[in-house]
N, C-alpha and C positions, 0 to 999 in steps of 0.2 A: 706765803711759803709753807705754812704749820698744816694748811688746806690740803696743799697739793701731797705733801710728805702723807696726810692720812689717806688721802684717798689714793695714793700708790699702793700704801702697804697694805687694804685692803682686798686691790685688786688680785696683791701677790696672795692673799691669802685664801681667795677665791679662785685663782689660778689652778692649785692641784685638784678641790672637786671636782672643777668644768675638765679637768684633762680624766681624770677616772669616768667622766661617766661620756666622754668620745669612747675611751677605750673600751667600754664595757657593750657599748652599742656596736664598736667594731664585731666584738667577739658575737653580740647574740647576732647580729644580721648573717655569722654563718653557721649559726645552728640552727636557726627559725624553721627550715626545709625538713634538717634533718630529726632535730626534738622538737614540736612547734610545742607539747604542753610544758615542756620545762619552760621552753625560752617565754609563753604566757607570764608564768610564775616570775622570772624576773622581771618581766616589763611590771609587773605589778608592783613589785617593789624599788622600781628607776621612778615610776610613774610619783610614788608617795612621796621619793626624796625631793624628786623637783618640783612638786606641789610644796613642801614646804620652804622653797627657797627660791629669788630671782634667778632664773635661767635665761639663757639666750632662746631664741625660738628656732632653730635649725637642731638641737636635741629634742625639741618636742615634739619637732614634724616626723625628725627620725622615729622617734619611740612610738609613733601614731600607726606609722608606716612600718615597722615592725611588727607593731601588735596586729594588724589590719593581715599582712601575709598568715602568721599565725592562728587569727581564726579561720582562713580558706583552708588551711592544709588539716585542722581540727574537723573542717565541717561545717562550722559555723557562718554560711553565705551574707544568712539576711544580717547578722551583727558588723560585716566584713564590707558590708554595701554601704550599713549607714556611715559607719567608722571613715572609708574612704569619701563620700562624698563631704564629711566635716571638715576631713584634712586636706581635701583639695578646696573648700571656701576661703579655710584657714590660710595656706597658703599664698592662695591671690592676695585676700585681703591682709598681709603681711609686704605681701609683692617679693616673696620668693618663689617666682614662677618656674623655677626648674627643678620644683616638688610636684607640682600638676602631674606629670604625665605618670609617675610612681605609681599617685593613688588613683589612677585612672585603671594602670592595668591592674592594679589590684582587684577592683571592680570588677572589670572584665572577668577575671579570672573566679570570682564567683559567680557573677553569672553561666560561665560556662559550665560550672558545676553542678550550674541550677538545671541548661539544657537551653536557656536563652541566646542561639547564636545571633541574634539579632541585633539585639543590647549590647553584648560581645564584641563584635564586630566595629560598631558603630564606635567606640571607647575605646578599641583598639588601633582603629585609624586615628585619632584626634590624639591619641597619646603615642603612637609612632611620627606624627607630625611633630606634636613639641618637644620632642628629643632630640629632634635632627635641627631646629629652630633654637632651644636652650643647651646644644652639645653635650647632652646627657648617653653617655653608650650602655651603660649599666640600664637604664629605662628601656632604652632602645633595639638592646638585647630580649632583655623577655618580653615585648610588645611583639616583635618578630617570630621568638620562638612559639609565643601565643597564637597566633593570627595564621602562623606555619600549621600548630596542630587542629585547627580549626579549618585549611582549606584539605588538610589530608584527609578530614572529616566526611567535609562538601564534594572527595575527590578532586578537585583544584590542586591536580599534583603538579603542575610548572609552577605554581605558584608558591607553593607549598616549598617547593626545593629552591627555590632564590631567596625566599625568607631565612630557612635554615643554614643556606650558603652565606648568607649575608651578617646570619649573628654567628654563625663561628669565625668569620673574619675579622667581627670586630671583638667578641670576646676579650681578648687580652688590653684593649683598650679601657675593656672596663673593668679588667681587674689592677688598671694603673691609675683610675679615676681619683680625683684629689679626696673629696668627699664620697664615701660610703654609706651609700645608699640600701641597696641590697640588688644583688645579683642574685640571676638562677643558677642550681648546681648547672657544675658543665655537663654530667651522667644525664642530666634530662633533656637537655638538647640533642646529647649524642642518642638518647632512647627514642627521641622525635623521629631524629633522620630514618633510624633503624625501623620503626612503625610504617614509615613513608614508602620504603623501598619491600617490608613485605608487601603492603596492600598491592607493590608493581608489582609483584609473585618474584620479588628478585630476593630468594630468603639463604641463599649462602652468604650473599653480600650483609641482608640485614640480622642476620644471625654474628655475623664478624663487628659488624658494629655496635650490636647491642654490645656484646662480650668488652669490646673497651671501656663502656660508663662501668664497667667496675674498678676499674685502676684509676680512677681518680680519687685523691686525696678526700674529696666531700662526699663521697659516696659512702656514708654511714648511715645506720639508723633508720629510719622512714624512708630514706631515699633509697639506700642499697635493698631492703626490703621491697620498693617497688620495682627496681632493677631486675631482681630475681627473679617474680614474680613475671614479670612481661619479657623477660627471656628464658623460661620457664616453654610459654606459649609457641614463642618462637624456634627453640629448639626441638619441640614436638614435629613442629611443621617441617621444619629440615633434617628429621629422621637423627636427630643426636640425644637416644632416647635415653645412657650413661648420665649426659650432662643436665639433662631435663629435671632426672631424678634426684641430682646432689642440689640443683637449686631447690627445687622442693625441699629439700631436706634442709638446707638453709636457712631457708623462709620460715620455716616453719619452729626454729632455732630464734627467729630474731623476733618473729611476734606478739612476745610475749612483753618486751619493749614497748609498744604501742601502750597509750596511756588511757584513752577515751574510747567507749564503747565504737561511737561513728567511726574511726578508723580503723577498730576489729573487724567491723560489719565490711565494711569494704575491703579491706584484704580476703577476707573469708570468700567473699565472691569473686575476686581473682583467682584464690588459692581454687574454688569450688569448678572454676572454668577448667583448668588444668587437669583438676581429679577428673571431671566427665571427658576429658581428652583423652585419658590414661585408661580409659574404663573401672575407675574406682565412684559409680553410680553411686552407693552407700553413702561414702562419706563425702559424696559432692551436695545429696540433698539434706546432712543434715550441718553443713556448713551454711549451705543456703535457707532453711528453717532459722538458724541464729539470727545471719544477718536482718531477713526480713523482719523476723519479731522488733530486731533493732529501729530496723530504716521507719516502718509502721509506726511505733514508740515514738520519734524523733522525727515524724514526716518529712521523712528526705524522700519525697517524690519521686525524683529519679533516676537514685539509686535501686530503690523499690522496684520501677518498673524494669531496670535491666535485671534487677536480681531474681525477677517473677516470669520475664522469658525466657530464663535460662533454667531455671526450675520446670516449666513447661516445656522447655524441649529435652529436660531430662526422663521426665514422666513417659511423654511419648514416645521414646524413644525403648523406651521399659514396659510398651504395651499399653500402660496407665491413660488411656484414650481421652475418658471424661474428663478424670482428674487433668491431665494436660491439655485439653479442650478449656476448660473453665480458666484454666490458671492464664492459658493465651489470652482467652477473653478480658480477663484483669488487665493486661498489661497494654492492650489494644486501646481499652478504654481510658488507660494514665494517656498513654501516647494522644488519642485522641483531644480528651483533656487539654493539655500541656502541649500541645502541636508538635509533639517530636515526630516528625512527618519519617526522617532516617530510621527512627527504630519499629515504625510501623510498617516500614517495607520490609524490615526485616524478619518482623512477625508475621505478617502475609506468606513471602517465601518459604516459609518453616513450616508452613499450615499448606501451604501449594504442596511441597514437596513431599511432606506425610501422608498427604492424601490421594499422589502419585503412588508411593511405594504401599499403597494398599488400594492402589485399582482405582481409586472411585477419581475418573479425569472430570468431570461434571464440578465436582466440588474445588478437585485444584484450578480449572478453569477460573470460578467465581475466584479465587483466593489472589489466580495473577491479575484478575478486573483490578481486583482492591488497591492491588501492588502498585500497578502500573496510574492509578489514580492520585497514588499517594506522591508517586515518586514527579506528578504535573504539579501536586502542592505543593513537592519539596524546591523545584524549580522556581517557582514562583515564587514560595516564600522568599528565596535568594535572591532574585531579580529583585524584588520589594528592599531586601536589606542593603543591596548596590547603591539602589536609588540614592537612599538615605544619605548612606555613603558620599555620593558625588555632592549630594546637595549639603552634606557639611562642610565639605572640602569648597563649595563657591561661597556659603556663607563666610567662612575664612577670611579667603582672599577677598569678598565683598569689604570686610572689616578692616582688613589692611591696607586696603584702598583709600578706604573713608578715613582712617586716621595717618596718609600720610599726610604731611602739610603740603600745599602747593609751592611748587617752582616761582621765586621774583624773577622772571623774564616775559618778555611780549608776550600777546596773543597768539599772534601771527605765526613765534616763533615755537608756541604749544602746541599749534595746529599742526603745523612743519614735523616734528617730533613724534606725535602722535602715528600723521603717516608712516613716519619712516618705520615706527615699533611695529603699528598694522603690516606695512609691506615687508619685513622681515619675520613676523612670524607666519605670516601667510606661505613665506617662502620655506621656510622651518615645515612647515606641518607637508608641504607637497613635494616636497623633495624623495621623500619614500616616493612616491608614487610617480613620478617622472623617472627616477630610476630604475622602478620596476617598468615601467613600457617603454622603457628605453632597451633594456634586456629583451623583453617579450619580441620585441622589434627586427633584434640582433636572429632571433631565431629563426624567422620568415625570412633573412636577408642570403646576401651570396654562402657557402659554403665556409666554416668555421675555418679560420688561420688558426696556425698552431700556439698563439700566443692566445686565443680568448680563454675565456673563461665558460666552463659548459655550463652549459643550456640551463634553464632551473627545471628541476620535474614539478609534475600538473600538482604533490602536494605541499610543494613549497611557492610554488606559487599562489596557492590560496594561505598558507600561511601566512605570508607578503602581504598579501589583500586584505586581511584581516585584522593585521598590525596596523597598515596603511587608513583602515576604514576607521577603526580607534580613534586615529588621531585628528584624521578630517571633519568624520560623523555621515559620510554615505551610507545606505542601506546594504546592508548584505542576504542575502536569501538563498539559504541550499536544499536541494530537492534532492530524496532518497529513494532509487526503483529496486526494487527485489525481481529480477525476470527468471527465479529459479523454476516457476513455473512453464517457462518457454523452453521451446527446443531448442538446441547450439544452433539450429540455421538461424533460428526465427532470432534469435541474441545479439550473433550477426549482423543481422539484417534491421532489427532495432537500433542498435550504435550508429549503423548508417545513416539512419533516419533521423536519429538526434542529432547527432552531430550538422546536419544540413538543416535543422530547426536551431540550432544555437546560434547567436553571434559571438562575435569574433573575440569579445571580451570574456565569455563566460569559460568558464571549466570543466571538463569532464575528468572524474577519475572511477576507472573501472577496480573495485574493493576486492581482492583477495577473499572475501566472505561473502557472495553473490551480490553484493550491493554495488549499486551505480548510481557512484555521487556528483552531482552537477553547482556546481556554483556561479549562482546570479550575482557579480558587484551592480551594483548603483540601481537595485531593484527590490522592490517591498515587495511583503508578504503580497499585497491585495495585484502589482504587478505578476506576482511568481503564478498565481490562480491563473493569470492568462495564458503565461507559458505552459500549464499543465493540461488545460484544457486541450491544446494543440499538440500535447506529447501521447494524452489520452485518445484521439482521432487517428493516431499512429495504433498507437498499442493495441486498440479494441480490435481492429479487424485480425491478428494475427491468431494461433490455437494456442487456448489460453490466455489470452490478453485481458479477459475479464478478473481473472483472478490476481493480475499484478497491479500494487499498490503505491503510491507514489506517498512521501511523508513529507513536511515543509518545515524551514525551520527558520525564522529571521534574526540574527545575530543582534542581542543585546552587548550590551559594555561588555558584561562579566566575562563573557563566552569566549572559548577557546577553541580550536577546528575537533579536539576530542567534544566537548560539551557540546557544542550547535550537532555535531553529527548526531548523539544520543539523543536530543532534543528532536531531531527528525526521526530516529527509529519509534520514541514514545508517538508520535503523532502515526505514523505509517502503522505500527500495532492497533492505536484505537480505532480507525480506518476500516483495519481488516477486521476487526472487534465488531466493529458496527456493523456491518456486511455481512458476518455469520451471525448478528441477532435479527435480521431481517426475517 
């Protein structure tokens, strides 16, 4: 009885620490975004108290996971990498697996900082899985918002908008969540969306949405400074050049906040974007002078390299031809380097386009070769990171297979079972596709009653096709004619002609922008060659037939009816690349 009396009053007397330092972890998980070096400074000093006393291990994962966000918003990747992959060991081998996916996206999210969409990518899917697995929405929130600003990146804008639709929905679930983990502000979700919808050129809409991440309660500090700063940009775009100015002027107010050189450096090249927007050349190149000295100092790679193209497209822009010449060179060769395949089309385009606006087409020609090279490697990098992708997601399920226990019933009656699972998802996966040619059917039939439903057009029904093909795994293959070269007869008179070479399954849709797009289902690349051959026996005898190019494009996973289409203009460009260097 003497036992038990000490070891309760114990308990109670270890009671109020372990409650101060929940609370205390409360409070820094919502400042970590907004102060990340103060909130360092206190984890430094949670870290020594609970070093010298027994702790539970769910504040130690917290404090891990804390500190780990706090060095990404410092700067700090490579420390932020090791950090999370200890607390994600630590975690398993603890067996509280619904910390995994936290320091997962942690990780991720320095690598994206790094420029590693790959890495990224691959720890973003694995840790949007265990959240939905361990009922985690606070993980599963920034896994989404993550992953969202990474396909608005890749341009993957459907994708990118179901992500963003999906973490503001659940939002408020994770700010009900028992344990506090850490959440993203909600101002940076709402600046995601708002980023998404300029890239659509839809900038009244994403100018109204950035303007709200400022009414949120968290938008202080780091955050409301990045707020500014990127609708700042956005306001430019949408001609609200009043409001442009007072964020400037804001930001430039809160700055001085910032704690550690790395995050001066990077504002300043925000801030430095804006000034070359504004036409204040001056003070945009010697914001950009600081930073670099910084990023250089500090080998932030690239930081460096965005900061050195936009320095070289200031120079150029100012005459400064070599100087901007050299400085492009720099930043082609990080890109290079580091495969940032997106910021080397961008510098391609930059060096195409100066070299248009002073005559010399020979040189922008070579610059869009570059471009157009880049933008096959940036493709395929992507294809390569899907891959990855799928084949984490069967290792998975591989594993959860293997460790469930087997069923005590018959053989016979596992066999029986087994069928039934196979013939019901068999049925599952073709039912898209029986009800599309069931529809397709309804069109060719008697005359529409007034109760059907209309017809699908030729682009929804490749949309159809393409969902359907997903889920099956048929081939898809679409072919791109440009006949701007032909006369309206002969244009005509080509449709006809395809059209009586197509079968009955395939699609044609004539493009608003002289393109005539055909969709092959249940046909590979190495089938679609045959088709072209006999599309080409058409086209050549007509005036100018020699000059129209045909571009192929076979539908990987990733691909979307916008991507496969792009994916045939890149092939139909090199085509006609090729042909003029004959």
């Amino acid at each position: 009885m003497d036992f038990r009396l000490i070891v309760f009053s114990f308990s109670l007397w270890l009671w109020p620490s372990w409650a101060d330092t929940v609370t205390e972890l409360d409070e820094l998980s919502a400042i970590v975004y907004q102060y990340p070096s103060d909130a360092l400074s206190s984890i430094a000093i949670i870290e020594q108290r609970l070093n010298d006393k027994n702790s539970t291990s769910i504040p130690r994962l917290r404090l891990s996971l804390l500190k780990c966000h706090a060095l990404v918003q410092l700067g700090e990747n490579e420390a932020a990498i090791n950090l999370a992959r200890m607390g994600d060991a630590k975690a398993k081998s603890l067996d509280i697996q619904q910390a995994s996916p936290y320091f997962l996206n942690c990780m991720a999210e320095a690598y994206i900082d790094y420029g590693d969409l790959r890495q990224a990518l691959t720890l973003l899917d694995t840790a949007i899985y265990q959240s939905r697995e361990f009922e985690q929405p606070q993980s599963l929130v920034n896994g989404l918002m993550l992953r969202g600003q990474i396909d608005t990146h890749i341009e993957n804008d459907s994708s990118a908008l179901e992500d963003f639709r999906l973490a503001r929905d659940i939002y408020p679930a994770a700010l009900r969540q028992p344990t506090q983990w850490i959440t993203p502000p909600q101002a940076y979700l709402q600046l995601a969306r708002a980023k998404l919808l300029r890239k659509k050129g839809q900038l009244n809409q994403s100018f109204n949405t950035a303007k709200l991440a400022l009414t949120y309660p968290q938008t202080i500090g780091k955050v409301r400074l990045n707020i500014l700063l990127a609708l700042a940009k956005i306001a430019h775009e949408n001609q609200e050049v009043k409001f442009r100015d007072d964020m400037i002027l804001e930001a430039k107010i809160l700055m001085p906040e910032l704690a550690t050189a790395n995050e001066l450096a990077e504002s300043y090249t925000e801030l430095a974007e804006v000034e070359f927007l504004r036409n204040n050349d001056k003070n945009a190149i010697q914001l950009l002078n600081i930073a670099l000295n910084t990023f250089n100092k500090n080998k932030k790679i690239n930081d460096s390299l965005r900061a050195t193209r936009l320095l070289a497209r200031i120079q150029l822009a100012n005459g400064e031809e070599q100087q901007g010449l050299d400085l492009m060179q720099q930043a082609i060769a990080i890109g290079q380097r580091t495969n940032q395949y997106d910021e080397l089309v961008i510098c391609y385009q930059l060096l195409s386009e100066y070299f248009v606006g002073m005559g010399n087409y020979r040189q922008a020609y070579h610059y869009q070769l570059q471009r157009v090279d880049s933008i096959k490697s940036s493709y395929e990098f992507l294809k390569n990171t899907r891959l990855l992708q799928i084949k984490a997601q069967l290792g998975r399920y591989q594993k959860l297979a293997q460790n469930q226990p087997p069923k005590p019933i018959k053989l016979d009656a596992s066999i029986n079972d087994n069928y039934g699972l196979i013939a019901i998802l068999v049925f599952a996966l073709l039912l898209p596709l029986l009800m599309l040619l069931s529809r397709l059917r309804k069109e060719h039939a008697a005359p529409q009653m007034p109760h059907q439903d209309a017809p699908l057009t030729p682009q929804e029904r490749m949309l159809a096709l393409i969902a359907s093909a997903k889920q099956i795994g048929y081939p898809i293959t679409i072919l791109l004619i440009n006949p701007s070269h032909l006369a309206p007869s002969d244009v005509a008179t080509l449709l006809d002609e395809v059209r009586r070479k197509l079968r009955q399954q395939d699609i044609m849709l004539d493009k608003a922008s002289d393109q005539l797009l055909i969709m092959l289902p249940f046909t590979s690349l190495s089938g679609a060659k045959e088709i072209v051959k006999q599309l080409k026996a058409v086209i050549a005898p007509l005036p100018g037939g020699d000059k129209v190019r045909i571009g192929m494009a076979e539908m990987q996973h990733y691909d979307t009816l916008s991507s496969l289409t792009k994916r045939a203009g890149i092939d139909q460009l090199s085509r006609h690349n090729e042909q003029l260097g004959r």
